[in-house]
Each structure stands twice: as structure tokens, then as C-alpha cells.
C-alpha positions as CSV (number, residue, x, y, z in Angstrom):
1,X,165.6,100.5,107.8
2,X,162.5,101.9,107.8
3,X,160.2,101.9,104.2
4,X,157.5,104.3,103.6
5,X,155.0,104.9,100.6
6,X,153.1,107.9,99.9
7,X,149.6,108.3,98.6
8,X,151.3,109.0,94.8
9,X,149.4,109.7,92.2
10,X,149.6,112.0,89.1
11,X,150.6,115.9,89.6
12,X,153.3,117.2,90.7
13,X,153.0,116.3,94.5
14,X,152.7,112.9,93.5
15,X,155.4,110.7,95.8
16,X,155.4,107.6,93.1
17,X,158.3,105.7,95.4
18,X,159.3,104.4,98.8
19,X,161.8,106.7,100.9
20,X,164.2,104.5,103.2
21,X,164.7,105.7,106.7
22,X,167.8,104.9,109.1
23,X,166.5,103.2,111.9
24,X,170.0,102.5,113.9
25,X,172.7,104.4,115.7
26,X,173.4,107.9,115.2
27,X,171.8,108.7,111.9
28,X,168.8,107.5,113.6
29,X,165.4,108.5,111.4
30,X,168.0,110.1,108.7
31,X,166.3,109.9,105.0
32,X,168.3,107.4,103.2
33,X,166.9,108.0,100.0
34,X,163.2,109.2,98.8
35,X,163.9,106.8,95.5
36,X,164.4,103.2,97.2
37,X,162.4,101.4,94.4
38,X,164.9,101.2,91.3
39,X,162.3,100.2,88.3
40,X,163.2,99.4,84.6
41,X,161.1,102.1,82.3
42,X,159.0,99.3,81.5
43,X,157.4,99.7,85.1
44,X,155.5,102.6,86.2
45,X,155.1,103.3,90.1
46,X,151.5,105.0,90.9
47,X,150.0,104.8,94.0
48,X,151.7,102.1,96.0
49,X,148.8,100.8,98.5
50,X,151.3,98.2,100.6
51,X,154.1,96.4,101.4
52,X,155.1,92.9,102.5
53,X,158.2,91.6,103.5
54,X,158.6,87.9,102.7
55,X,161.3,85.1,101.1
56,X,163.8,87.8,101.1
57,X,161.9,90.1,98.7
58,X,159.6,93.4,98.9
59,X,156.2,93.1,97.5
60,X,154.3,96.1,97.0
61,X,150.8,96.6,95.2
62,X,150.9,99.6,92.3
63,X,147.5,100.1,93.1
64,X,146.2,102.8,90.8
65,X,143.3,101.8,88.1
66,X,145.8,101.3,85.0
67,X,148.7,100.2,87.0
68,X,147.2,97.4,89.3
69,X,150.1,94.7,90.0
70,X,151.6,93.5,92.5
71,X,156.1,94.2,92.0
72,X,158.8,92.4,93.8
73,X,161.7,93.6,94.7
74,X,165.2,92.1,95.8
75,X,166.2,93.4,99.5
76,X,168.7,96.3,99.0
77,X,172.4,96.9,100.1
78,X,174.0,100.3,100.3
79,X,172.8,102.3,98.9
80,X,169.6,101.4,99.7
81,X,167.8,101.1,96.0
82,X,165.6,97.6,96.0
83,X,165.9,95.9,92.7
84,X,163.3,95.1,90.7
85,X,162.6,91.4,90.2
86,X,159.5,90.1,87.4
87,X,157.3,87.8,88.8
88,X,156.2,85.3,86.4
């Protein structure tokens, strides 16, 4: 599976999420979903700056000026929506 983020930001063409691409046999490069990050209403999603792949979690920095953390998320299963974990 292939994760990318989008610049985000407010607006309308603001991409606030990660899509998940196919990245084996046939549906090769076939969108999964344009919503992999499945967050409580608590969390708000703005500008995700990176990703990183460790301990069997996704980080990824919310990097815009009033929502700068750092989220994890538990590694998905079908159909590809990570679950938000708290860090404490």
C-alpha cells in the first residue's frame, strides 16, 4: 500500500487526509480510499507535513499553526482506514 498526504489546508481544495494506493497485482496504483485516516471529532487533520512508519504504527505531524501534534495510528486492515491511537 502506498500512503500519500496532500498540502491540506482550509478552503475547499483542502486534502485534510491520506489516500491509500494499491501497490500489488492487478489493481495496481488503484485508489483505495482518499480517507485512510479514521479520527475521533476530537482530532482535527490540517496540513499533514509527514509520515513515519515505526513499532507497527503510522505517525504523522498535523503540521498547521493551531494543530501542531504529532498522531499515531494503528496499521490498517481492509478496508484500509488507520485507527487512531492517543499518545500519552
Amino acid at each position: 500500500m502506498l500512503l500519500v498526504t496532500f498540502h491540506g489546508g482550509s478552503g475547499v481544495s483542502g486534502i485534510n487526509n491520506v489516500s491509500a494506493y494499491s501497490t500489488s497485482g492487478d489493481s495496481y496504483s488503484t485508489l483505495l480510499t482518499a480517507q485512510a485516516l479514521d479520527t475521533p471529532e476530537s482530532v482535527t487533520l490540517s496540513e499533514l507535513r509527514a509520515m513515519f512508519l515505526a513499532n507497527n504504527m503510522l505517525y504523522v505531524a498535523n503540521g498547521a499553526k493551531s494543530q501542531s501534534t504529532v498522531l499515531a495510528f494503528a496499521l490498517p486492515a481492509p478496508p484500509h482506514r488507520l485507527s487512531h491511537m492517543p499518545l500519552h
